[in-house]
N, C-alpha and C positions, 0 to 999 in steps of 0.2 A: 326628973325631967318628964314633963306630959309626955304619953304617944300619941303618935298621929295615926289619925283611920287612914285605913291602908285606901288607896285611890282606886275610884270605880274608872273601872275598864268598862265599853262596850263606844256603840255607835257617840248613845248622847253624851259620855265623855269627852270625845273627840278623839280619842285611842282607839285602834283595832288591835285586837288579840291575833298574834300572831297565828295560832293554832285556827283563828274561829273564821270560816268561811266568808269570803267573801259574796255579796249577793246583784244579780243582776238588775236591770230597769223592770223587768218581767217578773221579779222575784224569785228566778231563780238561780242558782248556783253557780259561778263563772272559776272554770276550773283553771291552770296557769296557761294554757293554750291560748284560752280566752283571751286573757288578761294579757295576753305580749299582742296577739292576735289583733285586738282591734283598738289601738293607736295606730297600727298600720294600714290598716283597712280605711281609716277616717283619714290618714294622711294619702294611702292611693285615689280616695273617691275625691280631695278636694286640691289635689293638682289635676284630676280627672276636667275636674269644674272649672279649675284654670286655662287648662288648652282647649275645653271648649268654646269658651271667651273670646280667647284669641281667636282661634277658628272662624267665629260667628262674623268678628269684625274687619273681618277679610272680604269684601263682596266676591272679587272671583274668584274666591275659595267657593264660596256659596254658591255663584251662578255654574263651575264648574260640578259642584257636588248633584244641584238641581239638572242637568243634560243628562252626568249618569244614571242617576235616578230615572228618569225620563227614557232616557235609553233600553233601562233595563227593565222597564212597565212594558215599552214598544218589541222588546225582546219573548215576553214571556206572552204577553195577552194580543200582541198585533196580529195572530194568525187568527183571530176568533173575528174581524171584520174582515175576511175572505175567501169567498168558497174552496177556496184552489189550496193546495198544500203543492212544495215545493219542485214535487215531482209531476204534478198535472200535466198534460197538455191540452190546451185549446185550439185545433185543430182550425178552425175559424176564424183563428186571432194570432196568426203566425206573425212576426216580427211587427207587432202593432205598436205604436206609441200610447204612451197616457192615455185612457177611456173609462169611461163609465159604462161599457157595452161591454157582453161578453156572453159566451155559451152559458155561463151557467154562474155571471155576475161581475163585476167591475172588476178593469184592471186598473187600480188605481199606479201603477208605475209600469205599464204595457209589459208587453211580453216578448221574447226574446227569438231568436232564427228559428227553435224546435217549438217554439210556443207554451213554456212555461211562465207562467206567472212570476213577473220577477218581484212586486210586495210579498208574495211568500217566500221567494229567496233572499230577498234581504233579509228579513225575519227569521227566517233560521241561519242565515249566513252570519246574522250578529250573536244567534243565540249560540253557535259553534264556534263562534272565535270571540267571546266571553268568558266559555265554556274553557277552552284551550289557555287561554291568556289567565283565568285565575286558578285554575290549577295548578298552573306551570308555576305562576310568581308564590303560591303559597308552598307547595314543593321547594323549591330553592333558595327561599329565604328560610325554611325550617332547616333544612340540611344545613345550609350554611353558617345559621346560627349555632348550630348544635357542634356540628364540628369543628369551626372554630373555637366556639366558648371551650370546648373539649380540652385542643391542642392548647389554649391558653393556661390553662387551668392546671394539667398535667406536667406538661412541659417535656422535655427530656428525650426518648423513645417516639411519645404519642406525637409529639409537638413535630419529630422529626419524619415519622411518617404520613402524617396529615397532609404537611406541606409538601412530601414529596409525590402524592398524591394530586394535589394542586395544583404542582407544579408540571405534572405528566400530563393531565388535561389539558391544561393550560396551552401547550405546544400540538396536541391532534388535532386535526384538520375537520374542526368538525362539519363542515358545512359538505366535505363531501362525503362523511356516515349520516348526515341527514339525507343528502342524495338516493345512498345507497338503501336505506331502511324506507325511502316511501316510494324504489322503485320495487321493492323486493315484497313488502307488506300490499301494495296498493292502492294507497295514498291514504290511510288507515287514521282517523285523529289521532285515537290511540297511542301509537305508535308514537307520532310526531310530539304526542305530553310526555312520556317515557325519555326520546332522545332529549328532547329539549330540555328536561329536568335535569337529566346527568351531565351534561355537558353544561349548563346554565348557572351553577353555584359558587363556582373557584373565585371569583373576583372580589363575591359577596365575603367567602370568607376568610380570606386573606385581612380583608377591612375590620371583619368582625374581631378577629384573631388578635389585631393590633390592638382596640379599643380594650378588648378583656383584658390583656397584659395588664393594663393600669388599673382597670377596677379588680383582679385579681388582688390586689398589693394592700386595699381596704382595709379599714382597721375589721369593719363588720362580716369580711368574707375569712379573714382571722380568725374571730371568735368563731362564727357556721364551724369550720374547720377545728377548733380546739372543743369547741364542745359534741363533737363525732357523728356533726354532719354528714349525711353520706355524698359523694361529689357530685353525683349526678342534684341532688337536691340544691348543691349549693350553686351551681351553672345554672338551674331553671329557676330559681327564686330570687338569686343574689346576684348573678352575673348578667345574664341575658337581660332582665327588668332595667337594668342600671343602662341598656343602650337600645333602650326598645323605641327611640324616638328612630334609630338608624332601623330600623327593620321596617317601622311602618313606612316610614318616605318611602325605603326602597321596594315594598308592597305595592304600592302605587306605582315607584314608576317601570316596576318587572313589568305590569300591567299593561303598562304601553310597550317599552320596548319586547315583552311578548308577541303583542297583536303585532307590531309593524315587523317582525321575526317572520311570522307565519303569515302574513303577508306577501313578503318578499319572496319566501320558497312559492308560493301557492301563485306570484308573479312568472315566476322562472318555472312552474310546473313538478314542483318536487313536495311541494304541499299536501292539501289537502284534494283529491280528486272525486269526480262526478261518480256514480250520481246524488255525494254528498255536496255542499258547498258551504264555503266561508265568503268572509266579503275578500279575502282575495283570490280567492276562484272568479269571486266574480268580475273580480276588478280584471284580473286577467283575460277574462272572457270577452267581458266589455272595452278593451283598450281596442281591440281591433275591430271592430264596427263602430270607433268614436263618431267616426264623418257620418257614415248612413244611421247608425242609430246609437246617439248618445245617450240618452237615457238610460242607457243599459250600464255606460259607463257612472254617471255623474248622481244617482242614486245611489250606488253602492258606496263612491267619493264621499258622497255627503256624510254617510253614518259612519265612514271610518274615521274624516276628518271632526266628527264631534266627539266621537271615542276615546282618542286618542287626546285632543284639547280637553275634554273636561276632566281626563285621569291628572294630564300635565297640569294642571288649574289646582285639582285636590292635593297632588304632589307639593306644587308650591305653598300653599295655605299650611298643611301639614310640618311645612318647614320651620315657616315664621310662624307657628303655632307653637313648637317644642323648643325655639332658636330665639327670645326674644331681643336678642341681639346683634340677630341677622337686620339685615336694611329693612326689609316688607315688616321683620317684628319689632324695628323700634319705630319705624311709622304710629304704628297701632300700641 
C-alpha cells in the first residue's frame, strides 16, 4: 500500500501546531492572557457602543447631560468673569440688586446685606456642593459595592456580620451625629463628606447584596473560583461588572440626593457654614430677605434647581439605557 506524505502543518495549511506561537495583528506574540483577554475586551467595548445609542437617543438624557455639563464649565471657570471672589466686600454696593456698576466691577447677581458678591457665591457655592455631592455618591456606592459583593460571595460569618453592620446603621439617628459633628467641627465640608459617607451606604448594599447572591451561582463565577481565583478578583471582575448598570444609576442619583442632603442641613444650619458657602447656605441666607431682596434667594434656586434636574434627567437616560425593556427603553 502507497504512503501518504505526512500533512503540512503551518498557517497556509489551515492547522496551527499546537506548540507553535500564536501571532498578533502587530506581529507580535499574543500570549494566553491575550488570547482570553481580548474577546472580552471587544464584547465590553461594543455593549459599551450599545448603551451609548441608547443614551444618545434619549433627548432629555442629552438636554440633562448638556445643563451638567454647562453647570460644571459655570462652576470651574465662572469666577474668571468677576473681580470679586466669594469673600469680598463692596462696601459701596451693600445689599444691591443686579448691576453692572461696582467698586471694582459688575455685580452681575447684586450683592448681599454685608456686601459680597453673590455671582462669586454662587460659583463657589456650586463648586462646594459638586464637590460634596460627588465625593459622597462615589464613596458610598464603592463601599457598598464592595461590601456587599463581599457578604454575597462569602456568605456564612462575613454575610452575618456585614449585614449586622447594616443593620446597626440602619437604626442610628443619623441626622442628629450630623448635627452633632458640624456643631463640634464648625461647619467643616470635610467633616460633612466623612459623616455622610458612613452613614450613606447601608441601603445601597443590602440591594447590591441581593443582586450578587444570584450572579454568585454563575456558571463563570464557578469556574474564576475552581480555577483559584483569588475572591477579591473574582467580586471586582465577575461579580460587581455583572451589576454595574445598578451602581451607575445610583451614581447619578447619590448625586442628587447628596446635594439636596446638604442642602437641607445647610437649610436647618447644621451644614456647611460661613465664611465658606454652598448653595444651601445660601439658599438659607436668602430665604429670609425673599421680600426685600430676592435675588439673593432665586439665583441660588435657579442652580440648585438645574442641578439637581439634569442629574435626575442623566439618572433617567441611564436607566432606559442598561433597561431596554424599561418603558423610556422600549420607546427607543
Amino acid at each position: 500500500m502507497a504512503m501518504l506524505p505526512p500533512e503540512p502543518r503551518g498557517p497556509q495549511s489551515g492547522h496551527l501546531d499546537a506548540a507553535a506561537p500564536i501571532m498578533g495583528e502587530t506581529g507580535g506574540v499574543l500570549d494566553e492572557s491575550d488570547t482570553a483577554s481580548a474577546p472580552l475586551v471587544r464584547r465590553r467595548s461594543g455593549r459599551a457602543k450599545i448603551f451609548a445609542k441608547r443614551y444618545a437617543r434619549n433627548r432629555s438624557a442629552l438636554l440633562g447631560l448638556a445643563i451638567f455639563g454647562l453647570l460644571v464649565l459655570f462652576a470651574v471657570f465662572g469666577g474668571l468673569f468677576t473681580a470679586y471672589s466669594y469673600t469680598d466686600t463692596d462696601f459701596l454696593a451693600i445689599g444691591f440688586p443686579p448691576s453692572t456698576q461696582g467698586a471694582e466691577g459688575a455685580h452681575w447677581f447684586g450683592t448681599n446685606d454685608a456686601g459680597n458678591d453673590l455671582y462669586a457665591q454662587v460659583v463657589h457655592g456650586l463648586q462646594r456642593s459638586l464637590t460634596i455631592a460627588l465625593v459622597v455618591s462615589i464613596g458610598t456606592t464603592a463601599i457598598a459595592a464592595f461590601l456587599g459583593g463581599l457578604a454575597a460571595y462569602f456568605g456564612g460569618w462575613v454575610q452575618r456580620v456585614v449585614l449586622g453592620v447594616v443593620y446597626l446603621l440602619l437604626v442610628v439617628p443619623t441626622f442628629l451625629i450630623l448635627a452633632l459633628v458640624s456643631n463640634s467641627t464648625g461647619g467643616d465640608w470635610r467633616w460633612l463628606i466623612v459623616v455622610l459617607i458612613a452613614f450613606g451606604w447601608m441601603m445601597l448594599a443590602r440591594v447590591i447584596h441581593s443582586l450578587a447572591l444570584t450572579v454568585r451561582e454563575r456558571d463563570y463565577v464557578a469556574a474564576a473560583r475552581y480555577l483559584g481565583v483569588s475572591p477579591v478578583t473574582i467580586i471586582l471582575r465577575h461579580i460587581l461588572p455583572n451589576i454595574a448598570s445598578l451602581l451607575v444609576i445610583n451614581f447619578a442619583l447619590g448625586v442628587v440626593a447628596t446635594v439636596l442632603a446638604e442642602t437641607g442641613l445647610s437649610f436647618l444650619g447644621f451644614g456647611v457654614k460661613i465664611p465658606d458657602v454652598t448653595l444651601g447656605s445660601l439658599l438659607q441666607a436668602g430665604a429670609g430677605t425673599l421680600a426685600a431682596s430676592p435675588w439673593l434667594f432665586w439665583f441660588p434656586a435657579a442652580a440648585l434647581a438645574l442641578l439637581t434636574v439634569s442629574m435626575a434627567l442623566i439618572a433617567d437616560g441611564l436607566r432606559d439605557a442598561f433597561d431596554p425593556t424599561s418603558r423610556g427603553g422600549a420607546r427607543r
